[in-house]
N, C-alpha and C positions, 0 to 999 in steps of 0.2 A: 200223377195223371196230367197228359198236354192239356195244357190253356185251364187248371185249376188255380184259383189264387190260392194267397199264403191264408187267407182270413176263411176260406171253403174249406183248406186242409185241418185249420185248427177247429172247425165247428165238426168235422167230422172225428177229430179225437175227440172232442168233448164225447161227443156219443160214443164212441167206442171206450171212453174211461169210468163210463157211469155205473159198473160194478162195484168197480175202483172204489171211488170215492164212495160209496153205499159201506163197504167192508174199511176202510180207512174210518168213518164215522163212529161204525161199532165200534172199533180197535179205541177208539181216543175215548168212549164211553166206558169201556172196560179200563182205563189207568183213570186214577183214584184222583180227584183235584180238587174234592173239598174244602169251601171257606168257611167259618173255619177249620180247620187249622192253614189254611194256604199255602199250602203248599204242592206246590207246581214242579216240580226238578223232575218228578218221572214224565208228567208228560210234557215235557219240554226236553227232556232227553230222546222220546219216543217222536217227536217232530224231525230232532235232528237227526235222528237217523236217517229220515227220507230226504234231507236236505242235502247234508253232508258230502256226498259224493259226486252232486251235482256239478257240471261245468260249468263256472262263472258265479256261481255263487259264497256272498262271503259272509259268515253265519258266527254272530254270538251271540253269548249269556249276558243277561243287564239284572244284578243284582241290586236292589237299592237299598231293601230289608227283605232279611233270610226267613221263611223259606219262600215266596214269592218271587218266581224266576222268571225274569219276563225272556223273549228270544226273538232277535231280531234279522232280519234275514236280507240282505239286499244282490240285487241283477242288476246286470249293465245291457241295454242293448246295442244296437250297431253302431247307434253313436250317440252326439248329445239330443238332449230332448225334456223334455217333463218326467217330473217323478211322482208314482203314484204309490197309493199308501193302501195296504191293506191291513187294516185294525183289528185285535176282537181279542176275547180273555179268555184265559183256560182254565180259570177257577170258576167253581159251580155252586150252588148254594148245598145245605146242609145234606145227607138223605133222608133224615129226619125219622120217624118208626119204619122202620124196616119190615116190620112183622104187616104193614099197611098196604105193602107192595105186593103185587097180582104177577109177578116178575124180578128177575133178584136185580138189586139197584142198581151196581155195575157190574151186569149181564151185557151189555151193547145186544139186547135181544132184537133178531131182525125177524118176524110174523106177523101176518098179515099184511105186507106193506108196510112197515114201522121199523121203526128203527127205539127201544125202551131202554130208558137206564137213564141217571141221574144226568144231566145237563144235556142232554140227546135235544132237543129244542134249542135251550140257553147255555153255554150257545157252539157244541160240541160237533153238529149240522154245520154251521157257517165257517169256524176253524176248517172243519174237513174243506167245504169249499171253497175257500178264502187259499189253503197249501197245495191243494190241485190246482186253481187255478195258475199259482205263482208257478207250478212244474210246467204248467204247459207255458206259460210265457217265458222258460229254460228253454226248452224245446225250440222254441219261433222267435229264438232271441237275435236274427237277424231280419226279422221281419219288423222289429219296432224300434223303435228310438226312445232314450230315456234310461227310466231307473225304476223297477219294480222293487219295494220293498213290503218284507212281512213285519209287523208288528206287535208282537202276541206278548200279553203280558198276563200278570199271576195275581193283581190287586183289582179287580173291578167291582167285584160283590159287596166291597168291604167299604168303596167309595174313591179307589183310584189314584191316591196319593205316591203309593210306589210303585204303580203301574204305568197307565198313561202320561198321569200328568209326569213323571220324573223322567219318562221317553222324551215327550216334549220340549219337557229344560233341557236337558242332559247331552241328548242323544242326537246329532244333526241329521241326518238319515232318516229318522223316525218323522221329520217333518215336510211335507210335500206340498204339491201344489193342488192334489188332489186326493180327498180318501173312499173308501167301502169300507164299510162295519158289514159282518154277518150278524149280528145280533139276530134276538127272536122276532119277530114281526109278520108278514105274510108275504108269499111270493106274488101276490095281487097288489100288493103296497111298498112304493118307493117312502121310505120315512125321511124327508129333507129338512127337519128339526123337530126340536122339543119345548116344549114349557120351561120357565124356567122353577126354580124350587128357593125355599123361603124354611127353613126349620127353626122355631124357637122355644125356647122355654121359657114360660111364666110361673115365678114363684111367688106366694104370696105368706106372711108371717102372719102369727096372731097372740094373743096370750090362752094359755090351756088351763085349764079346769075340771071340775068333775060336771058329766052333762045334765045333771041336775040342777046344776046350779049358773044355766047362762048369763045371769045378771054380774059375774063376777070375772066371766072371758069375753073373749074373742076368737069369733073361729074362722080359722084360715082358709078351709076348703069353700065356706060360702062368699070369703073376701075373694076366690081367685074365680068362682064361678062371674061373679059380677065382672071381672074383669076380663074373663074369657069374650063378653059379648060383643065388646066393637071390634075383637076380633073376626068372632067368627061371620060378624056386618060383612066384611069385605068381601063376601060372594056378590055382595050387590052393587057391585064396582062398577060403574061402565068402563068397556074396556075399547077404545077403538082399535084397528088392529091395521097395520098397514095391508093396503088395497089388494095387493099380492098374494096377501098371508091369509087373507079373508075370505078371496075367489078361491085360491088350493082348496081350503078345507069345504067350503063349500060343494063345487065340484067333484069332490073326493068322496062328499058321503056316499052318495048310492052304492059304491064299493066298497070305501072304507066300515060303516058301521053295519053293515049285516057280518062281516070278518069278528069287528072291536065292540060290538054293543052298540044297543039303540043308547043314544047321549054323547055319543062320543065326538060327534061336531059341537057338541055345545059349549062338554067341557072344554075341550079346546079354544074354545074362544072367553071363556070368562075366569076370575080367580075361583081358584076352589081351596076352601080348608078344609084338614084333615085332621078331628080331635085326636090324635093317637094314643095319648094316655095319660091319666092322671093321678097323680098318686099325693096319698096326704090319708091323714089319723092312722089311730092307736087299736081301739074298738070303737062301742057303738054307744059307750058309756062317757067318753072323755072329750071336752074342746081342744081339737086339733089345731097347735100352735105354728104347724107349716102345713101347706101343700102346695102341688106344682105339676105342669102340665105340657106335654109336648105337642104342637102344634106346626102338620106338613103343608107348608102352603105353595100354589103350583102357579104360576104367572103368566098368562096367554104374550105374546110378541107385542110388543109395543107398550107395555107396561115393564118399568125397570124398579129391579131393586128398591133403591133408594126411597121412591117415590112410597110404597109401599110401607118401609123402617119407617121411613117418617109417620105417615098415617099411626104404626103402632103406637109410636114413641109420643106423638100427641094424644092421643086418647088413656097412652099407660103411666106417660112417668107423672103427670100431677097426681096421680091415686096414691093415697098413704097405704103402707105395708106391702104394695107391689114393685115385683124388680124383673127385669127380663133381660134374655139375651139371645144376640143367634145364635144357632148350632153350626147353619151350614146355607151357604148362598151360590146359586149361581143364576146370571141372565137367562131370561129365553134366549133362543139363537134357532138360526138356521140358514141355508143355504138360498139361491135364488131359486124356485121355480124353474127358472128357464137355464138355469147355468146345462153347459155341456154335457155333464157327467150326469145331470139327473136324466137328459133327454139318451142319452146313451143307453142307461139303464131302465130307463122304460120301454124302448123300444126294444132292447134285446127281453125283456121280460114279457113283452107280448110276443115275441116270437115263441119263447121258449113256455111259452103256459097257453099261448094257443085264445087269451082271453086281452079284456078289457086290463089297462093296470093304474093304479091311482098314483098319485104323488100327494103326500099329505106331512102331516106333523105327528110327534109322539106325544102321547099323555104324560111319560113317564121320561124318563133318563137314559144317556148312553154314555159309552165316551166318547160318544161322537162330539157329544158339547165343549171338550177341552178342543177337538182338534178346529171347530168353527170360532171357538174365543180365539184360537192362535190363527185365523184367518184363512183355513184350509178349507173348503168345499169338500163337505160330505152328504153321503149316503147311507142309511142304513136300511140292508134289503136285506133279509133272512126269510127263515123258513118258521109256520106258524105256532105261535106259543104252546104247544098242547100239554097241559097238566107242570106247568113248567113251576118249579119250587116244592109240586107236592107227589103223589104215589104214582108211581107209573107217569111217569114223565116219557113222550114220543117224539121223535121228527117223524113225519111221513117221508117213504123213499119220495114219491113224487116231488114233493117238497125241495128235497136236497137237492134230487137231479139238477130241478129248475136254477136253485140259488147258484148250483157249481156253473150253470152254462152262462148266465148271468154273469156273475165272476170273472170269466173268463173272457166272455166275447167282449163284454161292456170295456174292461185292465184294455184286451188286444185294440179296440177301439179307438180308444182315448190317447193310446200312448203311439202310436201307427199314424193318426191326426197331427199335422205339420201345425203351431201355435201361432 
């Protein structure tokens, strides 16, 4: 059409591809990607097949441990420019009782406006729109500058070791100047960081007996409860938070927590632990000579690590018969507020949802956090968690649409923008 830009032609495929990707969503709901076992080769085969034949795209397998197949996909456009990244996992959590489902698990059932079957939320929505997007930036690859790459890997559930993080090292392509994550979230919420996480274990020894006779032991479970407590003190942390990070979440609730629950500005801004479990004795007759406990703990922006191990390691290692260790750390992190890509992505998200859109923080984890440690600017905007881990797991079509024009408009945006 005279005098249409390239950026009006591509918003009008969007809209003409939203079947598309509606039936692309089911299709990747229906192949089987369960963690465990992780294994991802069918659908990472079933990616490539829509990729494969594309002009200009140049498409492998990144195996780092079998079966977990990550697949990486990159475009060139007219010329040099910025390279953006688009993130997300193709391994799903368990289906768990099956006989629990209102719907068969990998059904990709599309009724009522829904899209059902195990990862259709987490994060099998945001893959579909994260690889449409990537087709349409094939299509108007003389309309941008740069380098679109896909990044799909097969370890996330599990904690990302052969997934992202081994892209990241590995793989040079895999690292941009800018990312999207589809992850679960909501099409009303730009997610421009996370908490950071803290897991440890506390073990505590004792000597055993029979429990008749406490004057003759020592019991372990009530040595680790005592010492569980300056732990679980740390909620009453003050946490200052830089100024930025404080106005987002702020700002963000009247959107964010009617979506995420009433609390969820709070938690966001303070430490929170999570007793997860504890395990210690025999029966109910005997002094339990070990127990031990695992402990999730979540670290608002401006509180590190370190600061934190310390706190433990003061209040734990003078105690006799107690020993601890971490499991698994990582900083809070997140993007600016104001950077490009987040202003990009909100603005095309109020286009395309017609509404108000928040830019805030996650409670929880992505991989978005390897790619902000490695210095990259991300976003995670998906579609909303419904039933996501348990029976009848949904994306709403609405949902999807929104994420895939988002995707798309936000990639053609960013990368069409001279640096």
């Amino acid at each position: 059409m005279s005098g249409t830009s390239d950026r009006e032609r591509l918003a009008a495929r969007v809209d003409e591809l939203q079947d598309k990707v509606v039936a692309f969503c089911s299709a990747l709901v229906k192949t089987d990607s369960q963690n465990p076992p992780g294994d991802t080769t069918a659908l990472a085969a079933m990616i490539e097949d829509r990729l494969r034949d594309v002009p200009g795209v140049q498409l492998r397998r990144v195996v780092a441990k079998e079966p977990a197949v990550n697949l990486v996909a990159k475009l060139s456009g007219k010329g040099p420019g910025r390279r953006l990244v688009f993130n997300g996992h193709l391994d799903t959590f368990p289906i768990g009782d099956a006989t629990a489902w209102s719907k068969p698990p990998l059904g990709g059932t599309i009724e009522n406006g829904r899209i059902y079957g195990r990862g259709a939320s987490d994060m099998k929505a945001g893959i579909a729109a994260s690889v449409m997007a990537f087709l349409l930036l094939a299509e108007f690859r003389e309309s941008w500058s740069g380098e679109a790459v896909l990044a799909l890997v097969g370890d996330e559930e599990t904690g990302g070791v052969w997934g992202t993080q081994y892209l990241l090292a590995n793989v040079e392509e895999a690292v941009g100047d800018a990312m999207i994550n589809g992850d679960a979230g909501s099409p009303l919420v730009a997610r421009i960081g996370e908490k950071g996480n803290l897991w440890v274990k506390v073990t505590a020894t004792g000597v055993p007996n029979h429990g008749a006779h406490v004057h003759l032991g020592r019991n372990a479970i009530e040595t680790l409860l005592g010492a569980l407590e300056p732990i679980l003190a740390l909620r009453d942390t003050p946490c200052p938070l830089p100024d930025a990070i404080a106005e987002t979440i702020r700002t963000a609730k009247p959107i964010s927590e009617p979506l995420s629950g009433t609390g969820e500005s709070d938690t966001l801004q303070r430490i929170t632990v999570n007793l997860g479990q504890i395990d210690g004795g025999l029966n109910i007759n005997t002094i339990p000579d070990t127990a031990s406990a695992l402990l999730d703990i979540r670290l608002p922006p401006g509180v590190a690590i370190a600061e934190v191990q310390a706190r433990i390691a003061a209040a734990l290692d003078p105690l006799p018969d107690i020993s601890w260790e971490v499991l698994s750390a990582c900083e809070p992190n997140w993007t600016n507020p104001d950077h490009e890509l987040v202003r990009l992505i909100r603005d095309n998200a109020r286009a395309a949802t017609g509404e108000e859109v928040a830019v805030n923080l996650r409670p929880g984890f992505s991989d978005a956090r390897f790619y902000r440690q490695s210095g990259v600017p991300s976003v995670v905007y998906g579609v909303a968690a419904n039933n996501m881990g348990g029976a009848d797991e949904y994306a709403t079509i609405d949902d999807l649409r929104a994420v895939f024009a988002v995707h798309a408009l936000a990639a053609f945006d960013y990368l069409s923008t001279v640096s």
